[in-house]
VODREN-919364 format. One line per field, with one value per residue (C-alpha): residue in one letter; x negated, y negated, z negated; residue number from 1. Coordinates in steps of 0.02 Angstrom, whole numbers, plus 50000, padded with zeros to 5 digits. Layout:
! residues N
residu: [a_...];
px: [X_...];
py: [Y_...];
pz: [Z_...];
num: [NUM_...];
//
This chain:
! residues 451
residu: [x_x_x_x_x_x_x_x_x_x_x_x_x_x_x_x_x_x_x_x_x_x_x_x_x_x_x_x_x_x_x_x_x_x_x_x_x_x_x_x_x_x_x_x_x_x_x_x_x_x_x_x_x_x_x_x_x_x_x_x_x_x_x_x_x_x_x_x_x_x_x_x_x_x_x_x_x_x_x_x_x_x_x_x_x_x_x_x_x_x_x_x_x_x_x_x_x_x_x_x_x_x_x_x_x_x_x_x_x_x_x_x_x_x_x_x_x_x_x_x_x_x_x_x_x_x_x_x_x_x_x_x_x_x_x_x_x_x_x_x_x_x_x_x_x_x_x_x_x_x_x_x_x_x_x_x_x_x_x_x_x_x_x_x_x_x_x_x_x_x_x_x_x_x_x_x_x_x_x_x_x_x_x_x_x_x_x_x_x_x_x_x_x_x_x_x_x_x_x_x_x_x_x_x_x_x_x_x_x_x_x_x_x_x_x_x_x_x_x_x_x_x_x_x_x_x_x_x_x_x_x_x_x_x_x_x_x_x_x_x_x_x_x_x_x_x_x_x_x_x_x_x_x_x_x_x_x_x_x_x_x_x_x_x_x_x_x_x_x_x_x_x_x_x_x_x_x_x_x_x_x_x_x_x_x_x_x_x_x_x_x_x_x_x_x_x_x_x_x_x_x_x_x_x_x_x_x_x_x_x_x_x_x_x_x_x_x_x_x_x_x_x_x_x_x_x_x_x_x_x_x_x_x_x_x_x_x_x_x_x_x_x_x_x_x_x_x_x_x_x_x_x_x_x_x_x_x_x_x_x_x_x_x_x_x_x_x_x_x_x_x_x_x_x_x_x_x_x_x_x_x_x_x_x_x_x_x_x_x_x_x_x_x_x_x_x_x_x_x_x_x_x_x_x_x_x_x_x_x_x_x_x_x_x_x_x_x_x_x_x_x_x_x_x_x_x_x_x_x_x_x_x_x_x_x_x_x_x_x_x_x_x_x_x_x_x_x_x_x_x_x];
px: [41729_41808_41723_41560_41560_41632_41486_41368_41469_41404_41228_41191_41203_41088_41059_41022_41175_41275_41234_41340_41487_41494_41470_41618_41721_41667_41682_41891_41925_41859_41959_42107_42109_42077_42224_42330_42274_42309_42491_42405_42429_42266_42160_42240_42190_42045_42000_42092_41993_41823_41851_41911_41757_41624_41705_41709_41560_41444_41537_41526_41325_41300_41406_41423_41254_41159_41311_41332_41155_41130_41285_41237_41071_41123_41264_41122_41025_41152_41157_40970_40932_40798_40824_40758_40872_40800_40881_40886_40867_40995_41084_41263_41326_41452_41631_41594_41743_41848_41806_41808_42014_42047_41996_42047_42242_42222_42188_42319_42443_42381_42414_42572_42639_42666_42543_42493_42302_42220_42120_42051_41879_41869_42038_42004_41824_41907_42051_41921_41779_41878_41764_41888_41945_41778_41695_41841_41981_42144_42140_42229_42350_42352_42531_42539_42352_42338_42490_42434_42267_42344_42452_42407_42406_42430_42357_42498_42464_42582_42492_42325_42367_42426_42284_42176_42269_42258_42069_42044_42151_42056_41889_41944_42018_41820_41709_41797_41895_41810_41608_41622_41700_41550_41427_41516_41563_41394_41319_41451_41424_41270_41235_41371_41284_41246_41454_41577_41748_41853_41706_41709_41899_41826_41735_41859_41990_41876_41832_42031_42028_41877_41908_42069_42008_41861_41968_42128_42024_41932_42120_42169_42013_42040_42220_42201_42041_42156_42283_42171_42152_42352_42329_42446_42343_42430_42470_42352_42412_42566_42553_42493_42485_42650_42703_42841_42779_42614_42714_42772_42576_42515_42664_42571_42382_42269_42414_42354_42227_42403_42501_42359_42358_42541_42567_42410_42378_42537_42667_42598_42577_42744_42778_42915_43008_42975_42990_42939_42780_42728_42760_42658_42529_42519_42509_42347_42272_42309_42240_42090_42031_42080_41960_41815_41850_41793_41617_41529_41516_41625_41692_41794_41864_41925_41970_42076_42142_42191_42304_42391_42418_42497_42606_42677_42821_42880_42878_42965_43099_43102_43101_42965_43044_43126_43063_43048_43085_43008_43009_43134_43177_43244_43179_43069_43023_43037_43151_43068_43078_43008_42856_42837_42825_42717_42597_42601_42580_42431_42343_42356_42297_42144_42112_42055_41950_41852_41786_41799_41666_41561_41409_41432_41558_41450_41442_41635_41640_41525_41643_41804_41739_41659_41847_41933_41811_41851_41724_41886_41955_41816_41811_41716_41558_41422_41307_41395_41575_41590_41568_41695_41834_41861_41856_42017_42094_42080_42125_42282_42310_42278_42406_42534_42508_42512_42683_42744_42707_42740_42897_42794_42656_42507_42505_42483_42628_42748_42617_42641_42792_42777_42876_42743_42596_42479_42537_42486_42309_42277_42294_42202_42041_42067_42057_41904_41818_41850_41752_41608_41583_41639_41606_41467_41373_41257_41367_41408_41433_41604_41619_41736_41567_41498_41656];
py: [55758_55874_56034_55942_55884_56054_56154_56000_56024_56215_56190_56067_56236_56325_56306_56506_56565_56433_56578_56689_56577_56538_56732_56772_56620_56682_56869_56821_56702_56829_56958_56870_56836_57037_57063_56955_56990_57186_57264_57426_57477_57595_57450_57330_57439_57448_57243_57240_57379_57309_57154_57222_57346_57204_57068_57201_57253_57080_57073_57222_57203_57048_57078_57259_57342_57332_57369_57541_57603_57549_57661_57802_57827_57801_57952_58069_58041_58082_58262_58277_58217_58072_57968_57771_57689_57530_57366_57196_57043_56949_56780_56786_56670_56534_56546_56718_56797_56655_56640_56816_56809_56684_56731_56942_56855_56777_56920_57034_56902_56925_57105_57094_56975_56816_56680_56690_56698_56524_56464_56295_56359_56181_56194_56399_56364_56219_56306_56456_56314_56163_56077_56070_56252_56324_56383_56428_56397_56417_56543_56492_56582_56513_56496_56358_56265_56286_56186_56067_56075_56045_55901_55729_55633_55451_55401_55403_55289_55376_55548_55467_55395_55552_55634_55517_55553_55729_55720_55599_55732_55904_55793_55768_55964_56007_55879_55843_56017_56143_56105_56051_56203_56300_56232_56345_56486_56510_56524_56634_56759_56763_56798_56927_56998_56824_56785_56839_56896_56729_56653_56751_56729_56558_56596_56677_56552_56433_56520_56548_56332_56338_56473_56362_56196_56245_56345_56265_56082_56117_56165_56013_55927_56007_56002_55809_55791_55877_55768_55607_55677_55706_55902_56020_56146_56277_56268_56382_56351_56318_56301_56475_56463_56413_56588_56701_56874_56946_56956_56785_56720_56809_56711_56571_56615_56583_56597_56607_56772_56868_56820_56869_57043_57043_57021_57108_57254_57290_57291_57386_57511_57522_57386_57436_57543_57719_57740_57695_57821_57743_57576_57579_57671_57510_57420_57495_57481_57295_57255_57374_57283_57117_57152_57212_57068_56961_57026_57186_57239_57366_57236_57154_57338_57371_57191_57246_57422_57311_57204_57338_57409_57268_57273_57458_57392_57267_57390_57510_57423_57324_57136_57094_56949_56849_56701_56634_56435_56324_56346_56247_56142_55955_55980_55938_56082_56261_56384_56489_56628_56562_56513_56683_56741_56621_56647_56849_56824_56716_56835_56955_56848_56778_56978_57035_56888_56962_57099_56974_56869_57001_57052_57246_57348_57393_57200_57199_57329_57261_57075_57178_57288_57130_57040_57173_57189_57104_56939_56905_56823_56707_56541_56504_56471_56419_56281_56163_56161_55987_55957_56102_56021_55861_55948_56064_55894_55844_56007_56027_55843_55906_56041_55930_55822_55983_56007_55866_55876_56042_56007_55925_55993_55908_55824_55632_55642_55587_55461_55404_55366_55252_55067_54971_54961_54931_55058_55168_55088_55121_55304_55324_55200_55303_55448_55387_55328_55506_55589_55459_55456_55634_55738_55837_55815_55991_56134_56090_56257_56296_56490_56539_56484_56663_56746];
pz: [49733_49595_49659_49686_49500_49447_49532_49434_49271_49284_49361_49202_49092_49196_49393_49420_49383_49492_49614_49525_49493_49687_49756_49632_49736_49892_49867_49827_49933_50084_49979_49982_50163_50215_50110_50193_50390_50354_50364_50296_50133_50114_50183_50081_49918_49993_49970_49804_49732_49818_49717_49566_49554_49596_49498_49341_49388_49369_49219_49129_49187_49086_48954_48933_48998_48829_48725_48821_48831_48629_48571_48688_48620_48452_48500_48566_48410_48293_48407_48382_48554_48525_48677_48712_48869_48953_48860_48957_48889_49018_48952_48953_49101_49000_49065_49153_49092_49103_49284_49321_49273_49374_49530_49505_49477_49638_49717_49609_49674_49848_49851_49768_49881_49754_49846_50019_50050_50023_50195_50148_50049_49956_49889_49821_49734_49647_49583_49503_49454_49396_49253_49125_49111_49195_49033_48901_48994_49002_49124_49267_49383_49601_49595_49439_49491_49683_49728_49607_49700_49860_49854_49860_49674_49621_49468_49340_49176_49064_49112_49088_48912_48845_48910_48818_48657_48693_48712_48543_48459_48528_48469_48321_48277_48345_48280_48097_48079_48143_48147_47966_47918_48004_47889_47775_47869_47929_47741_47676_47836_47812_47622_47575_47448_47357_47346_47251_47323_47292_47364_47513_47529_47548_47679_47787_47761_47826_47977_48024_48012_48126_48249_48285_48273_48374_48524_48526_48505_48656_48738_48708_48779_48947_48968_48924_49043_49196_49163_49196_49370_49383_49337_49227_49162_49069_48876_48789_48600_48532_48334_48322_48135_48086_48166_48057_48125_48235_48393_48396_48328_48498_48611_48518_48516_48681_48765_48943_48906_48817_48972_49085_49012_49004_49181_49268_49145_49019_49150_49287_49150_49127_49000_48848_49015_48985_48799_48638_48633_48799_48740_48597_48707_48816_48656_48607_48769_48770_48609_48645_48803_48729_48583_48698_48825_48652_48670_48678_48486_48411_48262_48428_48463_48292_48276_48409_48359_48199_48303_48368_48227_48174_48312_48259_48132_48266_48382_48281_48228_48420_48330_48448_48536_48368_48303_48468_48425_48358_48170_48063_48218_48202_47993_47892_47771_47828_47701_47574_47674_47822_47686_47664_47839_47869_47734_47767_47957_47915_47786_47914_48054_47902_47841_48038_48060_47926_48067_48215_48126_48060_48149_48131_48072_47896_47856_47883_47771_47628_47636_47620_47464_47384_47398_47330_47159_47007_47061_47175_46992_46960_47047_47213_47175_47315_47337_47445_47333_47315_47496_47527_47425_47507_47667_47609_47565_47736_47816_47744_47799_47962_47971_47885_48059_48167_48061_48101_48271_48302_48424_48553_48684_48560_48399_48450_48563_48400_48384_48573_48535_48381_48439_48351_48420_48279_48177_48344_48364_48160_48201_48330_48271_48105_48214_48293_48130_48058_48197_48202_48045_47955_48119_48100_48268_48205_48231_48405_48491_48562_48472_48648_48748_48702_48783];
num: [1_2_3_4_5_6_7_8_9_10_11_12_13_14_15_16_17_18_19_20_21_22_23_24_25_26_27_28_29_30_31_32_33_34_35_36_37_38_39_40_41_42_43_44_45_46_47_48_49_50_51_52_53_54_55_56_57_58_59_60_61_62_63_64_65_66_67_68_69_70_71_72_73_74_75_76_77_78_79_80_81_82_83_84_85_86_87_88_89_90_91_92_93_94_95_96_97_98_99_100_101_102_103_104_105_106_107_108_109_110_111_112_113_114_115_116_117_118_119_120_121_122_123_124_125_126_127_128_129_130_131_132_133_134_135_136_137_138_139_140_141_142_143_144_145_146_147_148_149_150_151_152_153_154_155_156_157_158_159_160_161_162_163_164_165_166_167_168_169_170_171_172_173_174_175_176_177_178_179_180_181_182_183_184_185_186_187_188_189_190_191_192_193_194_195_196_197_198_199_200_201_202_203_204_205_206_207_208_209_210_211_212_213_214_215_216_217_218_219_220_221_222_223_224_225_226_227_228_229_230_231_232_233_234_235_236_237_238_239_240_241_242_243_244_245_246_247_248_249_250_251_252_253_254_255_256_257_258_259_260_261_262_263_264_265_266_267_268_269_270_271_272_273_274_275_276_277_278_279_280_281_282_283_284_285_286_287_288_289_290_291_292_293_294_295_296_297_298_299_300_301_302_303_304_305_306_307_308_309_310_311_312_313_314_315_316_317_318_319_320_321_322_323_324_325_326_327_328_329_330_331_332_333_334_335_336_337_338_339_340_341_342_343_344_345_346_347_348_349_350_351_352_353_354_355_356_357_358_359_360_361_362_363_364_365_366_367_368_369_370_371_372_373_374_375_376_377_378_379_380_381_382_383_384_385_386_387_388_389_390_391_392_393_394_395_396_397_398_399_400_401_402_403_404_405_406_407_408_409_410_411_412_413_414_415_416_417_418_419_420_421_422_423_424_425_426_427_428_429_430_431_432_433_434_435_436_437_438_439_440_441_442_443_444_445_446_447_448_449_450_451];
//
């Protein structure tokens, strides 16, 4: 029933590339098998690398093709060699990449012997095409969703309410959060040249509030969906923004894609284990791939060469795994200090979006000059302020709640847990009023769809 309404979920996008989604589960789960029923090493290489190169391979096609041929003939003309290569117009299967990870981790963990080949084909194609995590995930790894998979479940009411509240709460960081923020967002992007720079501060401010509440949001809709069917998925965010340094806002940040690189590119490179030079090496690379796995423009590339460079003074000076817990545990105000990492961590985090949100590298360029000009001392001025202030008012309400909730697995978990229950049911129909009534039902696309 699950896979059936899975492979529906998908087909309701667009039925042609339900094609796709299925060759990629039955090109693994075949993989995974050969891997398993050979004691030899070369052949088993042989599968791994057969499923690696295809599975990159459909990917890189749809996502990368035009990218590459664009910025080679824009290379040869800069050398005097006028040269037109063949662009396609393809659409960018949703979930693609998503789906792509979670079946080349099966087969990693195949081939390093942590799972044993899965034989029932049902059981595989739902653990790559679940409908909750299919399109954005998180991305899944066999060993944490496949047992889950296989065993028999019982509906469990507890598990089912906090799903629910999960869900209401995801909605409402989309719907209320994050889609009204795009309104503005999408004006500011747009019309660089019209703003000044503390208007364009502005912008980008508003665009760190929505890429969360948009990403994280739908998180929480999934992991709350799975849990109605008696499913763990894996945490993806964890108060990302309340982070004291880069390093810990990445052990916080779409957490299943940094652990996916951890584990299946960073440490079979060597990890921190053969020197500092090498470490920061592997550094690079991660951040590099991450920022092309974003999309197939070179503002996600030095989006990501930013990141790493980020990374250097932690690296440096080998603080990389501090701030760890959660911050100001068991209290209600974090320390002045802890304000200030916060708030630098965040500027940081707010100053790359700047180039992750661009559309090329010279309109990047052109916002970060305009900031840094003497307009960044008048006040914001565009033609939706008054709309734009309330919606601050509520924002910061909203990460006073995320504060507030930050030692638990989702916000409305405190709530859960409120003995009366009125005071719990005024929440959540306040909750519920807020997103019929101050959602904006316009700006409806998920901006992790395009991934």
């Amino acid at each position: 029933m699950l896979l059936g309404a899975s492979l529906f979920f998908y087909a309701c996008w667009d039925w042609r590339f339900l094609g796709l989604l299925m060759f990629s589960i039955g090109l693994d789960y075949f993989t995974g098998l050969k891997i398993c029923q050979t004691n030899n090493k070369k052949h088993k290489k042989a599968w791994l690398w057969l499923s690696v190169a295809t599975n990159l391979g459909f990917l890189g096609f749809f996502k990368y093709y035009n990218f590459f041929a664009t910025s080679f003939a824009a290379l040869l003309n800069t050398w005097g060699l006028g040269m037109e290569l063949w662009t396609l117009q393809l659409i960018l299967p949703v979930g693609i990449s998503f789906y792509t990870f979670h079946g080349l981790s099966y087969v990693f963990d195949i081939y390093n012997n942590r799972i044993a080949a899965e034989k029932n084909i049902i059981d595989y194609a739902l653990f790559v095409s679940f409908f909750p995590l299919l399109v954005a995930g998180p991305i899944e790894r066999a060993t944490h969703l496949l047992p889950q998979i296989k065993q028999n479940r019982a509906f469990d009411n507890d598990k089912a309410t906090d799903g629910l509240r999960q869900i209401l709460w995801g909605l409402f960081k989309k719907i209320v959060i994050a889609d009204n923020c795009a309104v503005f967002v999408n004006d500011i992007f747009a019309n660089v040249s019209n703003y000044s720079g503390s208007t364009l501060v502005l912008g980008v401010v508003f665009f760190t509030i929505q890429v969360y509440g948009d990403f994280s949001g739908y998180s929480d809709i999934a992991l709350g969906t799975a849990r109605l069917f008696g499913i763990e998925l894996l945490r993806n965010f964890n108060y990302p923004y309340f982070s004291r340094t880069i390093p810990e806002l990445w052990k916080r940040w779409h957490i299943s894609l940094s652990s996916w690189f951890r584990d299946y590119l960073y440490i079979p490179l060597g990890g921190n284990k053969g020197g500092r030079w090498q470490n920061i090496g592997n550094v690079f690379i991660i951040f590099l791939v991450s920022g092309f796995w974003h999309g197939a423009n070179w503002t996600f590339l030095c989006w990501g060469l930013l990141h790493a460079l980020y990374m250097l003074p932690s690296l440096f000076f080998g603080i990389q795994q501090r701030n760890l817990d959660i911050v100001e545990q068991e209290k209600l105000l974090p320390t002045w200090k802890e304000v200030f990492q916060i708030v630098r961590t965040m500027s940081l985090f707010t100053f790359s979006l700047i180039i992750f949100r661009s559309i090329d590298i010279a309109t990047a360029f052109d916002y970060i000059t305009k900031i840094f000009s003497t307009s960044l001392f008048t006040l914001p001025k565009f033609y939706a302020i008054n709309h734009a202030l309330p919606l601050l008012l509520l924002v910061v309400l909203f990460f006073l709640a995320e504060w507030i909730g930050r030692e638990h697995h989702h916000t409305l978990i405190k709530v859960g847990k409120l003995q009366r229950r009125y005071l719990r049911w005024l929440i959540y129909t306040g909750l519920l009023l807020m997103i019929f009534y101050l959602g904006n039902f316009k700006e409806n696309v998920f901006i992790y769809f395009q991934f």
